[in-house]
C-alpha positions in Angstrom: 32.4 -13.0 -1.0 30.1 -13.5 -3.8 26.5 -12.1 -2.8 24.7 -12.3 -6.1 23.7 -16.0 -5.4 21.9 -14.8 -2.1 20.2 -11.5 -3.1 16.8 -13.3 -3.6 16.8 -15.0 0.0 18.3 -11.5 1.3 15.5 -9.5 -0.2 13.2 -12.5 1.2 13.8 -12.2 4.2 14.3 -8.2 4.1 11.0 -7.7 3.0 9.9 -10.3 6.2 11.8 -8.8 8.7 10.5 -5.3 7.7 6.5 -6.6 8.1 7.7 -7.9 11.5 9.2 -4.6 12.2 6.1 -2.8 11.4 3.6 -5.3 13.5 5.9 -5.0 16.0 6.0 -0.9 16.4 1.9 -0.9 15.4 1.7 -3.4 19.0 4.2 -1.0 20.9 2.3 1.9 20.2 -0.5 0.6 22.1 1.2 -1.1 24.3 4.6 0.5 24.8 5.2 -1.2 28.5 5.1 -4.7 26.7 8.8 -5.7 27.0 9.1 -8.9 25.1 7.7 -6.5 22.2 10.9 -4.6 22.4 12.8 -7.6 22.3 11.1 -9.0 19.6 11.6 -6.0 17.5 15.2 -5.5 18.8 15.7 -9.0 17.2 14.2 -8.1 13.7 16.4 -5.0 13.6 19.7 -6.8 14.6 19.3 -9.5 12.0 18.8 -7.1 9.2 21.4 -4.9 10.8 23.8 -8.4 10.3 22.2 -9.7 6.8 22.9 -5.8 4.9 26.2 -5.6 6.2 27.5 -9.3 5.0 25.8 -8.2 1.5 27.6 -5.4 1.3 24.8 -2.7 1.7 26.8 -0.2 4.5 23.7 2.6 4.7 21.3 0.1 5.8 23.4 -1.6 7.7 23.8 1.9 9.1 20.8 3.1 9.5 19.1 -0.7 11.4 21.9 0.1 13.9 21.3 2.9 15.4 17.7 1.9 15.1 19.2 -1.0 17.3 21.1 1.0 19.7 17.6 3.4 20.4 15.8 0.1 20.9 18.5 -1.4 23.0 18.1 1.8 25.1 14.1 1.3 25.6 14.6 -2.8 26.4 16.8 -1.9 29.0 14.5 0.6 30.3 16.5 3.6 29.9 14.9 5.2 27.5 11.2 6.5 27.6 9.0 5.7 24.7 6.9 8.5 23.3 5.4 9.6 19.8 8.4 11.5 18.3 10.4 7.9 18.8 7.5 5.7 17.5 7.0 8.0 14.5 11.0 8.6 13.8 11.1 4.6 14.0 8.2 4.6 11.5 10.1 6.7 9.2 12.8 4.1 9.6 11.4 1.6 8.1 9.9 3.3 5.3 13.5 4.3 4.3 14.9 0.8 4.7 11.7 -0.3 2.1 12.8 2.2 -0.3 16.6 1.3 -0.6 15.5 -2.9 -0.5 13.1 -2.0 -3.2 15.9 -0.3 -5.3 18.1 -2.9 -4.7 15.9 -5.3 -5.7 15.3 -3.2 -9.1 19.6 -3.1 -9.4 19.7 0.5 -8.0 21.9 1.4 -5.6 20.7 1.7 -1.9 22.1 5.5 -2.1 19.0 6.8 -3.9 17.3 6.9 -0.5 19.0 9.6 2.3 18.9 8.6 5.2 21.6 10.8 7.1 18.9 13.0 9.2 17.0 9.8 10.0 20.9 8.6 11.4 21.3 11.7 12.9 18.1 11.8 14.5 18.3 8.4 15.8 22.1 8.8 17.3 20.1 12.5 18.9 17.6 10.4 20.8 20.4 7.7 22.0 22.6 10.5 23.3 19.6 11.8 25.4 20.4 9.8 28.3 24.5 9.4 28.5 24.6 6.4 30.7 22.9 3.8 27.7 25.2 6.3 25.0 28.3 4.9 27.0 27.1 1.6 26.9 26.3 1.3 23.6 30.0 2.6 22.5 31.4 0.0 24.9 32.1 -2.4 22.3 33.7 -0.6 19.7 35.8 1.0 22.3 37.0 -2.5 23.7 37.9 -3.1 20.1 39.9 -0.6 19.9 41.7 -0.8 23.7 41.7 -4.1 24.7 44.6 -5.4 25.1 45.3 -9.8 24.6 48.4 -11.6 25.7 50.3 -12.9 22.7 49.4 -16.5 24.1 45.9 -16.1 22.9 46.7 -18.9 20.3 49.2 -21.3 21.4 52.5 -21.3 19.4 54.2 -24.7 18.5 57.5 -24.8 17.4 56.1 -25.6 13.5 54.2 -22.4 14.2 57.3 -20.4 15.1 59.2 -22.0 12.0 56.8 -20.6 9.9 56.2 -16.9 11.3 60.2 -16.5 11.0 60.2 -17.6 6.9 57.6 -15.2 6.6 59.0 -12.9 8.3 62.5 -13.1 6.1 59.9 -12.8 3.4 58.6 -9.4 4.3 55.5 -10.7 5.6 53.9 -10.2 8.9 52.1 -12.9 11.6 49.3 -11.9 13.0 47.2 -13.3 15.6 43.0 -12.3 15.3 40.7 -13.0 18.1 36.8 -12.6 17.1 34.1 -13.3 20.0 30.7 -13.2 18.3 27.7 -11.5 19.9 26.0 -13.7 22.2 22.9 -13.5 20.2 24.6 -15.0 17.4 22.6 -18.7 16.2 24.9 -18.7 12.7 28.2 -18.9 14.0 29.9 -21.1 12.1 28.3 -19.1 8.5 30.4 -15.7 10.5 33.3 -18.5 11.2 33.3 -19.1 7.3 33.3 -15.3 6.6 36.2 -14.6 8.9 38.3 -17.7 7.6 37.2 -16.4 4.1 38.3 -12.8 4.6 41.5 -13.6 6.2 42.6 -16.5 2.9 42.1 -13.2 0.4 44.4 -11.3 2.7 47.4 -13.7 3.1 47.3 -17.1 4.4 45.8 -19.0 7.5 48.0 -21.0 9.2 46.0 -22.1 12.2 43.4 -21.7 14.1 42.1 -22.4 17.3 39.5 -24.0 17.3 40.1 -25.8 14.4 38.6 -25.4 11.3 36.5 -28.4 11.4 35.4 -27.4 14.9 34.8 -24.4 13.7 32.3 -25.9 10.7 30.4 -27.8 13.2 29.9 -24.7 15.8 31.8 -27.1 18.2 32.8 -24.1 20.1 31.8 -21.3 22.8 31.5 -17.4 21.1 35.3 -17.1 20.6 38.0 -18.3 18.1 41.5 -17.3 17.3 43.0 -17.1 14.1 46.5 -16.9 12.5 47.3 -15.6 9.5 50.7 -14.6 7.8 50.0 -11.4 5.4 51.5 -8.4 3.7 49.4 -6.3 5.1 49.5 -4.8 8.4 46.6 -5.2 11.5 44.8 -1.9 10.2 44.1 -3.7 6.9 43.0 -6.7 8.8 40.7 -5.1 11.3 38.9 -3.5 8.4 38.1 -6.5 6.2 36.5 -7.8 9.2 34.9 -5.0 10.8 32.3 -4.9 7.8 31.4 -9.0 8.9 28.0 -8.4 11.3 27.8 -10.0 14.8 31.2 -9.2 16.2 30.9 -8.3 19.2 35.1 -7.7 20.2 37.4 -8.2 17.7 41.5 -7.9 18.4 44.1 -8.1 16.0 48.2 -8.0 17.3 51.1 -8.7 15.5 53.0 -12.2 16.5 56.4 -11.5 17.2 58.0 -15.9 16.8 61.2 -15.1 19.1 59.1 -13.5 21.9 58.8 -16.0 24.9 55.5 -18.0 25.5 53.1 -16.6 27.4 51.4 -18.1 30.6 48.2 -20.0 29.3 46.3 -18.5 32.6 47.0 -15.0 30.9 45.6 -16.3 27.6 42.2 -17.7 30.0 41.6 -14.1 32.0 41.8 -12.8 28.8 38.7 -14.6 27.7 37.0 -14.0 31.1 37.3 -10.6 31.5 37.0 -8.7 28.2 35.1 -5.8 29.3 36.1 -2.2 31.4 35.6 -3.2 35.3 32.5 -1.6 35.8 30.4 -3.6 33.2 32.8 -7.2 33.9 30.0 -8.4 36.5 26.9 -7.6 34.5 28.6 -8.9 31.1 30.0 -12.3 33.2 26.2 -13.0 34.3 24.9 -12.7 31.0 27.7 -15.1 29.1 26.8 -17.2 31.9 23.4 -16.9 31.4 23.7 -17.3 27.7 25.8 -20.6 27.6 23.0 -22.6 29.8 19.5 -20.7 28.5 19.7 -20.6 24.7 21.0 -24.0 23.9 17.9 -26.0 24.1 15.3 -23.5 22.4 17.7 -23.0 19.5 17.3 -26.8 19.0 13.3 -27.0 17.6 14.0 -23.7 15.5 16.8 -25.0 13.8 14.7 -28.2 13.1 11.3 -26.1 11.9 14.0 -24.2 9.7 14.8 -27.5 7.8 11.3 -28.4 7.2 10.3 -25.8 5.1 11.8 -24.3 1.6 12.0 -21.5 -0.6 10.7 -21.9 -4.1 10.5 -19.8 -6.5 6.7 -18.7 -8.4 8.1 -19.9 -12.0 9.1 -23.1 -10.8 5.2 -23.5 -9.3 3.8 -22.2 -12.3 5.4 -24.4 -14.5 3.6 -27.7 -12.2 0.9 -26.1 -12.3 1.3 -26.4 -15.7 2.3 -29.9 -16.7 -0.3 -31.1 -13.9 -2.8 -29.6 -16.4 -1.5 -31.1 -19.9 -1.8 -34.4 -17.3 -5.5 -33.4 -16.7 -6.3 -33.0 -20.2 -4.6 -36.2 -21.3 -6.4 -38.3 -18.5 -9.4 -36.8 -19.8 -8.4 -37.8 -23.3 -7.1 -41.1 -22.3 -10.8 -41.6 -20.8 -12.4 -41.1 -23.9 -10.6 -43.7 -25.7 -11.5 -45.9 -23.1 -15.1 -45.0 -23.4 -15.1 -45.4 -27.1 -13.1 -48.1 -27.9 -14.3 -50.2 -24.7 -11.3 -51.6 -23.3 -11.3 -52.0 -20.2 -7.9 -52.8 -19.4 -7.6 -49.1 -19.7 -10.6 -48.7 -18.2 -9.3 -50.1 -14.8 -6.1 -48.6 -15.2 -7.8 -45.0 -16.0 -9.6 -45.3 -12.4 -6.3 -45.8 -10.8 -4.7 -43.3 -12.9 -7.4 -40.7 -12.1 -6.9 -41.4 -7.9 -3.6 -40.2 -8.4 -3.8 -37.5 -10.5 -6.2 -35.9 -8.1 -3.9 -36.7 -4.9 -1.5 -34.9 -6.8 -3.5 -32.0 -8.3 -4.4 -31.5 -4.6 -1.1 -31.4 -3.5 -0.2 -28.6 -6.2 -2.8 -26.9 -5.3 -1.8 -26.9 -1.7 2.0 -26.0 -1.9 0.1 -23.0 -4.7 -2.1 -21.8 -1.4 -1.4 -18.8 0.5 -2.9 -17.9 3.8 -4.6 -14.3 3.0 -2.3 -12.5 6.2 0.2 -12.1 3.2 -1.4 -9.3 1.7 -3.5 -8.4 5.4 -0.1 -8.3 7.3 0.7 -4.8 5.4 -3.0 -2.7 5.8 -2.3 -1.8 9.8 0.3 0.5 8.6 -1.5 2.0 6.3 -4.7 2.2 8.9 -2.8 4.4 11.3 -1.0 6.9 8.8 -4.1 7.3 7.4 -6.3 7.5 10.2 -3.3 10.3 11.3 -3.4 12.1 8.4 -6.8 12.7 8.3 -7.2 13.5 11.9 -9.7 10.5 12.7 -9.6 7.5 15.6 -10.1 4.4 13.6 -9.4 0.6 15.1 -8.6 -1.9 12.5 -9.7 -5.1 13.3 -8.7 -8.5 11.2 -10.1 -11.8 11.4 -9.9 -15.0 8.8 -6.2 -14.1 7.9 -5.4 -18.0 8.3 -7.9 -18.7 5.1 -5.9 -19.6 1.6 -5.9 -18.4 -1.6 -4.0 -19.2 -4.7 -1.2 -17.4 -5.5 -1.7 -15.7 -8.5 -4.8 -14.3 -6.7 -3.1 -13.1 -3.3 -0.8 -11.5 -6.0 -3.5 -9.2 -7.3 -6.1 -8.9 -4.7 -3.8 -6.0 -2.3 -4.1 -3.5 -4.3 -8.6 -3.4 -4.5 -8.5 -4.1 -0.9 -6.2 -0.9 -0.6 -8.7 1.4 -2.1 -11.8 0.0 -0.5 -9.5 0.3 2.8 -9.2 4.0 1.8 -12.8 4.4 1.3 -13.7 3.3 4.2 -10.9 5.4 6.2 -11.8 9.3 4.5 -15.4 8.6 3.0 -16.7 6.2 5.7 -15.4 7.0 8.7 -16.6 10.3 10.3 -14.7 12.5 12.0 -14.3 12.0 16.4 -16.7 15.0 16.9 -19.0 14.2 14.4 -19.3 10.8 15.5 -19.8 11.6 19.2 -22.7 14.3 17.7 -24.6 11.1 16.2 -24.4 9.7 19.6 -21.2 6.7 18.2 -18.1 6.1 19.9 -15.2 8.5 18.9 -13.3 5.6 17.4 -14.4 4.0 14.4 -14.2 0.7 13.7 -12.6 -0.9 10.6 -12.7 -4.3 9.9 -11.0 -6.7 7.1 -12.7 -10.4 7.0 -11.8 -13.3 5.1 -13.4 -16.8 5.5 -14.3 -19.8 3.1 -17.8 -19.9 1.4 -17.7 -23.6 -0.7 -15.0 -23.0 -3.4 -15.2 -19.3 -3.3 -13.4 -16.9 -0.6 -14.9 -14.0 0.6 -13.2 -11.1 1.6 -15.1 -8.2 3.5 -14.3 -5.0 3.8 -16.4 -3.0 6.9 -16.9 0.1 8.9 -19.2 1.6 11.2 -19.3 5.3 9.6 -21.6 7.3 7.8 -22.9 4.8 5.4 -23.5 6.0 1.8 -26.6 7.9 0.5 -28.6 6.7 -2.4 -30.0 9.5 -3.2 -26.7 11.2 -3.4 -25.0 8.7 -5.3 -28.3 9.5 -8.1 -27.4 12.8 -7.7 -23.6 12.8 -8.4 -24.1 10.2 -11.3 -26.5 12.7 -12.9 -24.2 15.6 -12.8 -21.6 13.5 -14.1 -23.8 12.7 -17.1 -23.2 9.0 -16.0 -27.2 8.4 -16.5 -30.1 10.6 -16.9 -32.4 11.5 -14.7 -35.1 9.3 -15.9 -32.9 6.4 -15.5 -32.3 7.6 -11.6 -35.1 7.8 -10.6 -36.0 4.2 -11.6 -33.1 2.6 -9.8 -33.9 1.1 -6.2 -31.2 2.2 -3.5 -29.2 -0.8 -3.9 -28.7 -0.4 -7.7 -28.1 3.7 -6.6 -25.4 2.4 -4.8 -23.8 0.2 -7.0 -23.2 3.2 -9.0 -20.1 3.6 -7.3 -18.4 1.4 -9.5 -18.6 3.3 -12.7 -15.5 4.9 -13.9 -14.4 8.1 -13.1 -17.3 8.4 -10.2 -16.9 10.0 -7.1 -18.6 11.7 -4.0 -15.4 13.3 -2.7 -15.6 17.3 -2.5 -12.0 17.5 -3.3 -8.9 15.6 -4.6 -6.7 14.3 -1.6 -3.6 12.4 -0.9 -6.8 9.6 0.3 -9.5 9.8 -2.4 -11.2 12.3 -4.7 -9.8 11.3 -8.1 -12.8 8.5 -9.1 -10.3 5.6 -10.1 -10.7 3.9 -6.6 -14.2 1.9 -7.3 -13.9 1.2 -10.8 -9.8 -0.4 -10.0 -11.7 -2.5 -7.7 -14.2 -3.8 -9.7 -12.0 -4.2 -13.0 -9.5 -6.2 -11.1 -11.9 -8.7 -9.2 -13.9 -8.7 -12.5 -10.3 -9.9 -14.2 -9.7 -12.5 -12.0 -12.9 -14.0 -12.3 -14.8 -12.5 -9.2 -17.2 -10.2 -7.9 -17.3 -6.9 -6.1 -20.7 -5.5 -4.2 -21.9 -3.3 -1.6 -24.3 -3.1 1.0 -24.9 0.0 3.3 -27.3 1.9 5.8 -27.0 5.4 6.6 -25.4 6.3 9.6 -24.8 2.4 10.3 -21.7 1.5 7.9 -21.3 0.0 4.9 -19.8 -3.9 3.4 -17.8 -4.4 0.6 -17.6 -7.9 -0.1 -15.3 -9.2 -2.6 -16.1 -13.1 -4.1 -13.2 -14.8 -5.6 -12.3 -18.3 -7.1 -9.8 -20.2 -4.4 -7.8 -20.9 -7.8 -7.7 -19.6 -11.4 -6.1 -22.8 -12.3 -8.2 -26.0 -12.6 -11.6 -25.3 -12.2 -14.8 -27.9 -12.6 -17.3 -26.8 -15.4 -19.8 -27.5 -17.6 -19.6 -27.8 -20.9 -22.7 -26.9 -22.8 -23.1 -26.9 -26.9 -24.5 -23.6 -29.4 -25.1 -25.0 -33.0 -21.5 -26.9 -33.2 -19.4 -24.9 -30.7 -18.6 -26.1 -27.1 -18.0 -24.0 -24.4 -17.4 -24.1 -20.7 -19.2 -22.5 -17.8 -17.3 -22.2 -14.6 -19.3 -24.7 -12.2 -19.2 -22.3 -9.5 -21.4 -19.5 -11.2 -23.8 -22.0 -11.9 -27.5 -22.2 -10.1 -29.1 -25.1 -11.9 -30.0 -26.4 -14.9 -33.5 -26.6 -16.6 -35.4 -28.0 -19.5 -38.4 -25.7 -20.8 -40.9 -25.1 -23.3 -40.9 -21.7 -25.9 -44.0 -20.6 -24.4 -42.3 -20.6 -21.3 -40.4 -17.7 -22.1 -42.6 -14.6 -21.3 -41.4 -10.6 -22.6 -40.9 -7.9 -20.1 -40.2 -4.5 -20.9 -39.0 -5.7 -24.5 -36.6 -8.7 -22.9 -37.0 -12.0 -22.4 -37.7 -13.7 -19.3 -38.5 -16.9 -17.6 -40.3 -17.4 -14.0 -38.4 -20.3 -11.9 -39.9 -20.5 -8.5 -41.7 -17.1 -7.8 -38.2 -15.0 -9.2 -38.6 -13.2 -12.9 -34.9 -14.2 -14.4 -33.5 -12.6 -17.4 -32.4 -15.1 -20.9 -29.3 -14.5 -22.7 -29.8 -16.5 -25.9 -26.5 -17.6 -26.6 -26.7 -17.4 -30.4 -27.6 -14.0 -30.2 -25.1 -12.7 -28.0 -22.3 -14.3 -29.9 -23.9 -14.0 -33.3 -24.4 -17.1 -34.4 -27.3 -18.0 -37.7 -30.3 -18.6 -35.4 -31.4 -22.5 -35.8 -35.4 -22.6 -35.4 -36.3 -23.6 -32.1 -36.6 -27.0 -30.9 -39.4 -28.2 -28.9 -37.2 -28.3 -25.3 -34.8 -25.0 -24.4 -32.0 -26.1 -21.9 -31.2 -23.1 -20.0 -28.5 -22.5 -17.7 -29.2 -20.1 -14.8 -26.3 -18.7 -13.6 -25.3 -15.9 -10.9 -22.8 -13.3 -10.5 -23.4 -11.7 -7.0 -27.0 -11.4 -6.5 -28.2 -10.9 -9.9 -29.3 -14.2 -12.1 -29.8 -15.0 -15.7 -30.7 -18.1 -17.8 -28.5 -18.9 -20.4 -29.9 -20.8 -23.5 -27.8 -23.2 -25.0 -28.1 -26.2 -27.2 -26.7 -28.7 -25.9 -25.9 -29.6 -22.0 -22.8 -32.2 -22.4 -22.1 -32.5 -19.0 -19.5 -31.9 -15.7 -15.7 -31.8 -16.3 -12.6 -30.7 -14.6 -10.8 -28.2 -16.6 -7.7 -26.5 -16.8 -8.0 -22.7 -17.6 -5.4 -21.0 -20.5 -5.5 -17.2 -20.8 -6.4 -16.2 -24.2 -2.9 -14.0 -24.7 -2.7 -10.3 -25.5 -4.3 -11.0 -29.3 -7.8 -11.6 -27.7 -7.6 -9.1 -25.0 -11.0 -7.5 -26.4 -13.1 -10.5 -26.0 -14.2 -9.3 -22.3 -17.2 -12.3 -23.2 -14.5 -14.6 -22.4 -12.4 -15.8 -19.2 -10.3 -17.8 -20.9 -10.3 -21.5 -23.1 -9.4 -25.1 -22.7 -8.5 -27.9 -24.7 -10.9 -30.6 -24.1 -9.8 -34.3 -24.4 -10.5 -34.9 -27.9 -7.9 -31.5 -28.7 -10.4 -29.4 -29.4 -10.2 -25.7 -27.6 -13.7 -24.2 -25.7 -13.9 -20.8 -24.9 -14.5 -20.4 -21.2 -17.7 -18.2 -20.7 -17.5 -15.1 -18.3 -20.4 -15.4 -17.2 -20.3 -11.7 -14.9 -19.6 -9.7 -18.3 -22.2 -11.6 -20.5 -25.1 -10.5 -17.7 -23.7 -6.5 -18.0 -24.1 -7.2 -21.9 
């Protein structure tokens, strides 16, 4: 079978049924008497247990089954759940991540060694010999069962042909497969059987037929026959490796030997199992043929409403919808300066549906936030383990959307300020119950909408951070002087944080302690056009609240004029826009401010900033006060031109140094603006 064309929907769906896996353990852990947990993890395990061993990949296959058979064990109650379990399961799935990561970097799955985990697992099965029995029961029926020859029904045609092949040296053999229960792919394991049979000789008939077969127009059993050179051994193994068989027989056909009775071929269905488990395995069949058939309906139809695409393929709409943007833009001008209006009308249709359809890209482009949120209760409890603490993670706003380039990035910052809050924020049980505070602290990861922006907050209820030790630290450091210390209020103290290379930590851990953690965060937000800041009381807790764009893609700006040059400000950092005098401008401490309504804001005068041969002033300044987290500054420009939608470039590698700078555009008329940054030009 040729795998290669499935290994991105296998490592899909790996990669999903491992964060199921680990939300499912996190739940039984605190809840280890909810059953339908079990199930539902039980589930997970078997489908990835059946998806490795059709790729090929025999040591996870390996290792999700006996994961399976210890689960199986628990479902059925037979098996007590404790610590060692949860944490050996744990383990589990951090191995199965390592060897679908080096698969999915073209490494073998060996690299990982999983062979005490196995050995481990196949330990705590055999704890309780009863459910050890049981799960061998299967393999052994393999093995012992014995079906009438009758199982398929001979014709004389049949018989004809078994006796040619037999002159020929070849053998007739008759396979019966009966899929597990669970099974909702069967004719896809159908397919794989048929398949692995045609490479081993040929299929002469089946029952039911192949087309039956193709349309899953049959119970959990099928016979097969084949006429091969090689003997049942060789057949049992190309199939044993196919996932989801639950009893598989393979006889030789002997074409002289006298038909059996078809009753024979029927008890032989009915009663597969050893006596003791034929009542308890009758009631389930039974059970299974009249429960599952009409919830399998509406999953099979959600299935088919949804598809996989790939990131490229998105990018690349993303794409042309812009070079649409800017020619509609372009196509407006024309209109505007020629004055046809023909166009004109047509232009106001055209636009309608160039922003149905930029909405709808940017729809399909949006991801709900739980993508990256899904994977941080893992990391809460190992954590919160490791460093002896009780910590409660609690997640709310997972359902808001971001764009996908930005869920992309945003995991790792929220990682560090997740680990900031678990071994700097966090106090120790005893401590904690010292201050007079619950023994468990509480964590808490918040997302919501805030107008085109999403917010993502990062909280806990631990020790808060000093300000006075954050001067302290930076001082040492040689970060700032004293002098400069002392003048900064405690929210600026704090802020501090974010300078590379600082930290409070007393020593280097696993957790924290090197000072990369704050100044990751900050650079990566910064990068992708966003804001980081902190608010905290001591003793109380502390915020970290992150600001970011819903998309990096096709933004609304304005586009302002200095001496010849346009350039765009992103409309969302924008405050308002203002007309003043020269004498408006008043100097403190040797800069340049203005008073809007009772607040002192700093100018940046554009010219300056970029260089440009200073024009003398002109009797009205246009200023555009902008923000970037709570701090403000008017920017003096030229020229206001006005509102327009734009679609953002990155600037390449070449320009990398330009940190003034998010990006450009090409305007309508083809000529390229530099997109300001506006969070970089205030730190300037």
């Amino acid at each position: 079978m040729e795998t290669n064309q499935y290994m991105e929907m296998f490592l899909d769906e790996s990669h999903e049924h491992l964060q199921s896996l680990n939300e499912g353990l996190l739940s039984l852990e605190e809840n280890s008497e909810d059953v339908s947990v079990v199930n539902d993890i039980f589930r997970n395990a078997h489908t990835l247990k059946g998806m490795s061993a059709t790729m090929g990949y025999n040591k996870i296959a390996e290792l999700t089954h006996e994961m399976e058979d210890v689960l199986d064990l628990i479902r059925k109650e037979q098996l007590k759940l404790d610590e060692d379990i949860i944490d050996t399961l744990f383990k589990c799935l951090d191995s199965l991540e390592q060897m679908i990561n080096s698969v999915a970097d073209g490494e073998s799955e060996d690299v990982v060694d999983v062979s005490d985990l196995v050995a481990k697992l196949s330990a705590i099965s055999k704890g309780e010999p009863a459910p050890a029995a049981a799960s061998a029961a299967p393999a052994a029926a393999e093995k012992t069962a014995a079906a009438p020859s009758a199982g398929i029904e001979l014709t004389d045609v049949d018989r004809d042909v078994l006796r040619q092949a037999k002159e020929g040296g070849l053998l007739g053999i008759h396979v019966q497969v009966t899929l597990s229960e669970t099974c909702l792919l069967k004719s896809a394991r159908s397919y794989m059987v048929m398949n692995a049979l045609d490479e081993l000789g040929d299929v002469i008939k089946s029952d039911p037929p192949a087309e039956a077969l193709e349309q899953e127009k049959f119970d959990h059993s099928f016979d097969v026959l084949v006429v091969t050179a090689s003997d049942t051994k060789a057949v049992e193994e190309a199939l044993s490796s196919i996932s989801e068989i639950d009893k598989l027989v393979v006889e030789l056909i002997d074409p002289d030997a006298p038909a059996a009775a078809k009753p024979a071929a029927e008890e032989k269905k009915a009663a597969p199992a050893p006596a003791p488990a034929a009542a308890p395995a009758a009631a389930k069949t039974a059970a299974a043929k009249k429960a599952p058939a009409k919830p399998a309906a509406p999953k099979k139809a959600h299935q088919s409403q949804s598809v996989r695409v790939d990131i490229d393929k998105l990018d690349t709409l993303m794409n042309l919808m812009g070079e649409l943007v800017i020619n509609k833009v372009r196509l407006e001008q024309i209109g505007q300066t020629h004055r046809l209006a023909e166009l004109t009308e047509t232009l106001e249709q055209m636009d309608r549906v160039t922003t149905d359809l930029q909405n709808i890209v940017m729809k399909v482009r949006m991801v709900p936030v739980s993508a990256v949120f899904n994977r941080f209760p893992r990391m809460v409890r190992d954590v919160s383990k490791e460093l002896n603490k009780e910590i409660n993670l609690t997640i709310e706003g997972e359902e808001t959307e971001l764009d996908r380039t930005v869920i992309d990035e945003i995991g790792d910052p929220i990682m560090h300020l997740l680990r900031n809050s678990l071994d700097h924020g966090v106090e120790h049980p005893d401590e904690r119950e010292a201050k007079g505070k619950p023994r468990t602290g509480e964590v808490g990861l918040i997302a919501r909408h805030e107008g085109n922006n999403v917010v993502i907050m990062v909280t806990d209820d631990g020790a808060g951070i000093p300000a006075e030790k954050i001067r302290k630290k930076a001082v040492e450091k040689g970060m700032i002087t004293q002098e400069e210390a002392d003048k900064l209020d405690d929210a600026d103290a704090v802020r501090l944080i974010f300078l590379p290379g600082f930290s409070t930590a007393e020593q280097i851990t696993d957790i924290s302690g090197r000072g990369v953690g704050m100044d990751v965060v900050r650079s990566k937000i910064e990068s992708l056009s966003g804001h980081v800041d902190v608010e905290t009381k001591v003793d109380e807790g502390s915020v970290f609240k992150i600001k970011l764009p819903l998309t990096l893609a096709i933004i609304q700006a304005m586009l302002v004029k200095v001496q010849e040059e346009m350039y765009a400000i992103p409309l969302g950092s924008i405050d308002s826009t203002i007309n003043i005098q020269p004498e408006d401008i008043k100097t403190v401490r040797n800069k340049e401010v203005i008073v809007l309504r009772g607040e002192i804001i700093p100018i940046i005068r554009m010219e300056e900033t970029l260089q440009v041969p200073h024009v003398k002033d002109s009797d009205e300044i246009f200023v555009v006060v902008v923000h970037a987290g709570e701090a403000k500054a008017g920017i003096v420009v030229d020229n206001l031109i006005g509102q327009q939608e734009i679609v953002i470039k990155t600037l390449g590698n070449l320009f990398a140094g330009l940190k003034m700078f998010s990006g450009a555009t090409v305007l309508g008329d083809g000529r390229v603006a530099l997109i300001l940054d506006v969070a970089t030009m205030m730190q300037q």
